[in-house]
C-alpha positions, 0 to 999 in steps of 0.5 A, spaced: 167 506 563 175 507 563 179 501 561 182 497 566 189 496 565 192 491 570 189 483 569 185 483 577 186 475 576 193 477 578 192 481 584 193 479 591 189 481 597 193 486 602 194 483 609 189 487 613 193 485 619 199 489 618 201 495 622 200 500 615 192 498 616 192 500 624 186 505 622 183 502 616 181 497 621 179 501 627 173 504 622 169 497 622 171 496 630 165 497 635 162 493 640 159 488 636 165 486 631 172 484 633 178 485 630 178 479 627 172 480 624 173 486 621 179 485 618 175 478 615 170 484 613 174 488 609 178 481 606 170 480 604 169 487 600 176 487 597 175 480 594 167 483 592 171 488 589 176 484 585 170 479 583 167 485 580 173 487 576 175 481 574 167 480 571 169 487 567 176 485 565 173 479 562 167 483 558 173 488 556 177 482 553 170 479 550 169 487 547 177 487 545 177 479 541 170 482 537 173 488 536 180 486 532 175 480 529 171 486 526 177 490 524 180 484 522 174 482 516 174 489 514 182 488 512 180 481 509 175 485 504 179 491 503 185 489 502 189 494 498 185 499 503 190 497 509 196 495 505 203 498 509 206 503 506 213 502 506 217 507 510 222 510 504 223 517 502 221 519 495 225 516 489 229 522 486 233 519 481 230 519 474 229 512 471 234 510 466 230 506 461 235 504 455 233 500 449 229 495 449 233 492 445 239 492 450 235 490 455 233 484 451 241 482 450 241 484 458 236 478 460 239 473 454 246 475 457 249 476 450 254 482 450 251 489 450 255 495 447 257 500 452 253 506 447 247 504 449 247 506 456 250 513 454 246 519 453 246 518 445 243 511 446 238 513 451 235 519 447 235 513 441 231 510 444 227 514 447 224 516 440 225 509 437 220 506 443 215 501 441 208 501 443 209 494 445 215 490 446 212 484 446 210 485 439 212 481 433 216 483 426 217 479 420 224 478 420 230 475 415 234 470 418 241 469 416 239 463 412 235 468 408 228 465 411 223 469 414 221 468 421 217 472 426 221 475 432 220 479 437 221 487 435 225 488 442 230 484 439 230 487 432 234 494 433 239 496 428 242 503 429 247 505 425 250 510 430 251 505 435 259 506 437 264 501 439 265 500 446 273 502 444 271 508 440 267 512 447 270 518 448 272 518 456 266 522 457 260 518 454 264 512 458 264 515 464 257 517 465 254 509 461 258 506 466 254 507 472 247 506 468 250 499 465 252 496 472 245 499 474 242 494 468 245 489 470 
């Protein structure tokens, strides 16, 4: 059955006495029936067929409230199956992951030398990553006791450079990298 797609509630019956419905009336008109009655018989069929309309209108609506309850419990059970796909393009930028170290001081708000955000400091930390950042050594503090602390926070490197000993190149392409971390 096709849908209906106007609410029949809404509709208005025509005036069947107007001048566009000359020969629709003429049709019912005979010696027995009156134009008075013709016009109330073709109100009749009218209103017969939007009580019809309206039964189907309410049965699609019915059809239409059990269908999205259905689709609806479906969602509740697979969740992850209907979650919206945001509408980006696909990342084209190569992640940039410094030293775990770095991102440490980063996140304490502690100054950060430069150098770990150039290409050295990032193939440096590339072959010094640890399995697990949140894994703990066992440290000497300055006051010479031993404490745990987490390894993330314990990178000595020899090579790091001072931000003023950067050679203009390596702090040209750091900057970005850095303020990106940030």
């Amino acid at each position: 059955m096709p849908r209906i797609r106007n609410d029949p509630n809404l509709n208005i019956c025509p005036d069947y006495n107007l001048d566009d419905f000359t020969n629709t009336r003429a049709q019912p008109i005979n010696q027995d029936t009156t134009e008075a009655q013709a016009v109330q018989l073709l109100r009749n069929i009218w209103e017969a067929n939007n009580n019809a309309d309206k039964c189907l209108w309410q049965q699609q609506l019915n059809d239409d409230r059990e269908e999205c309850d259905i689709i609806n419990e479906e969602q509740k059970k697979n969740k992850f199956k209907y979650i919206l796909i945001q509408n980006t393009g696909i990342p084209d930028d190569p992640v940039i992951t410094p030293s775990s170290y770095a991102l440490c001081k980063l996140e304490q708000g502690e100054y950060v030398e430069i150098w770990y955000f150039t290409n050295d400091g990032l193939d440096e930390a590339a072959i010094k990553k640890t399995i697990d950042d949140d894994a703990m050594v066992l440290s000497t503090l300055a006051d010479g006791s031993t404490a745990w602390v987490s390894s993330a926070s314990m990178w000595s490197t020899r090579s790091v450079l001072n931000d003023e000993d950067l050679p203009f190149e390596e702090f040209c392409q750091a900057c970005p990298r850095f303020l990106t971390a940030l």
